[in-house]
Every structure is written in C-alpha cells, then in structure tokens.
C-alpha positions as protocol buffer text, in pm:
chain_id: "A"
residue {
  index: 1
  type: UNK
  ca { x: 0 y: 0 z: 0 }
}
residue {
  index: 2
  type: UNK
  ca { x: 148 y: 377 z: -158 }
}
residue {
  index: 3
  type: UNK
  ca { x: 119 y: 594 z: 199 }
}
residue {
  index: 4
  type: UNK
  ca { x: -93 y: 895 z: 182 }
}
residue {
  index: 5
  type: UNK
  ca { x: 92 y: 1183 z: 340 }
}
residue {
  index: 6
  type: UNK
  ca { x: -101 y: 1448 z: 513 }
}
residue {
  index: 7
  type: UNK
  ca { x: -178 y: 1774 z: 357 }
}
residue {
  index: 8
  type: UNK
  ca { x: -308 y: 2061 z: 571 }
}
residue {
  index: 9
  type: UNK
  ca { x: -483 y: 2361 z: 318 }
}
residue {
  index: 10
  type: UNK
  ca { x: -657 y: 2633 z: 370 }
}
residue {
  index: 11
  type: UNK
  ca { x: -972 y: 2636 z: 123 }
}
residue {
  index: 12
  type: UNK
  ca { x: -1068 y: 2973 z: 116 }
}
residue {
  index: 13
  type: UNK
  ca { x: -741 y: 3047 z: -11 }
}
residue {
  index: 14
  type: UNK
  ca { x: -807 y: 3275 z: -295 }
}
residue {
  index: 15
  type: UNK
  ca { x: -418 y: 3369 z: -433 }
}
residue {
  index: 16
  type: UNK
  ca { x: -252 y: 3244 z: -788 }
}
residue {
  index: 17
  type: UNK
  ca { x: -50 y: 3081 z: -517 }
}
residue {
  index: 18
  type: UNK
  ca { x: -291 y: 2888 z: -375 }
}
residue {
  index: 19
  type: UNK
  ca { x: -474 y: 2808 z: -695 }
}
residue {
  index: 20
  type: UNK
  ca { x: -152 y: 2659 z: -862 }
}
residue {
  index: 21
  type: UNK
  ca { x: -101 y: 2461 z: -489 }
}
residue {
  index: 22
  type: UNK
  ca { x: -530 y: 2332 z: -515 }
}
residue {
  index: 23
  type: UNK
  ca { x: -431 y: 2218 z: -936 }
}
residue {
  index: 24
  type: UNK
  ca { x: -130 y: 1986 z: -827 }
}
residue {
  index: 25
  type: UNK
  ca { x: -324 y: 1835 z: -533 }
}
residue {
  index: 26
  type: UNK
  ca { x: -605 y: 1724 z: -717 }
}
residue {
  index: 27
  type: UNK
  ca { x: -380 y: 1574 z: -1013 }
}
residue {
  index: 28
  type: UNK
  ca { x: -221 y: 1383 z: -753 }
}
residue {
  index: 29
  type: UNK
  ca { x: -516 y: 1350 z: -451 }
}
residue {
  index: 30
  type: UNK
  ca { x: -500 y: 1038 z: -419 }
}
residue {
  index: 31
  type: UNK
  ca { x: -128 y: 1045 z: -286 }
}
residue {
  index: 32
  type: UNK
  ca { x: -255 y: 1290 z: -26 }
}
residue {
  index: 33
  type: UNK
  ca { x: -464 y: 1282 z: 289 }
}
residue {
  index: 34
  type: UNK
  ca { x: -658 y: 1599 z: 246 }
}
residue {
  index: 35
  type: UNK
  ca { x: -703 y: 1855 z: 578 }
}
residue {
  index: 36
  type: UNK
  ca { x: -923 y: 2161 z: 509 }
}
residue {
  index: 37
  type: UNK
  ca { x: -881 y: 2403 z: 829 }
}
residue {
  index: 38
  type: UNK
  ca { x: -1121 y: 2668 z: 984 }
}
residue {
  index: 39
  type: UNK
  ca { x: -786 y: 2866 z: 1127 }
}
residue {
  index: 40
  type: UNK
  ca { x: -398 y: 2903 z: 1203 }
}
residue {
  index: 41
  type: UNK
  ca { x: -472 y: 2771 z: 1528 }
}
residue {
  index: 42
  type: UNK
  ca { x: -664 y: 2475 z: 1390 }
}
residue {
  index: 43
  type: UNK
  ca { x: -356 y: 2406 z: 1111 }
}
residue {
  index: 44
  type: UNK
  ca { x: -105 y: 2436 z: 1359 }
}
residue {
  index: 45
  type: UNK
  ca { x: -267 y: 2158 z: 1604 }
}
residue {
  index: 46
  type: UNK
  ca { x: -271 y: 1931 z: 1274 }
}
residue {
  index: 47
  type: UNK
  ca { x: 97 y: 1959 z: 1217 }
}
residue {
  index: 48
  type: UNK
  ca { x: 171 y: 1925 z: 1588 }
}
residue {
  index: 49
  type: UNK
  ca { x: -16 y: 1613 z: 1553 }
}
residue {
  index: 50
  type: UNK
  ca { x: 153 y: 1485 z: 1248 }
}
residue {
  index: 51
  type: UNK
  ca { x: 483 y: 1535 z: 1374 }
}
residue {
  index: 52
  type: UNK
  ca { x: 445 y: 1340 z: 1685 }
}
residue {
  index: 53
  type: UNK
  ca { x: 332 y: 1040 z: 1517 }
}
C-alpha cells in the first residue's frame, strides 16, 4: 500500500498561489490525505499532531 501523506490547506485560499497549490493536489489527490482548516490555530494543532506520530 502507496502511503498517503497528510496535507493541511486552507480552502478559502483565494491567491494564484494557492490556486496553482489546489491544481497539483487534485492531479495527484490520491497520494494525499486531504485537511481543510477553519484557522492558524486549527492548522497548527494538525501539524503538531503529524509530527508526533
């Protein structure tokens, strides 16, 4: 089984940034384990989490 790494985003996100970041992610979704956040605060306890296990 491929692993599915975690990918915290931010889906109101409105730059040319963010909408060349949202293109690659869904050509390659399924390699990704997708985390929409309400915050910083909320994204930042998702990492935390990620990088303790």
């Amino acid at each position: 089984m491929v692993p599915r790494y975690p990918l915290i985003l931010n889906p109101r996100a409105r730059s040319e940034r963010a909408r060349r970041a949202r293109h690659f992610v869904m050509e390659h979704a399924t390699r990704f384990a997708i985390y929409a956040t309400n915050s910083a605060e909320e994204a930042a306890e998702l990492a935390q989490r990620f990088s303790e296990e």
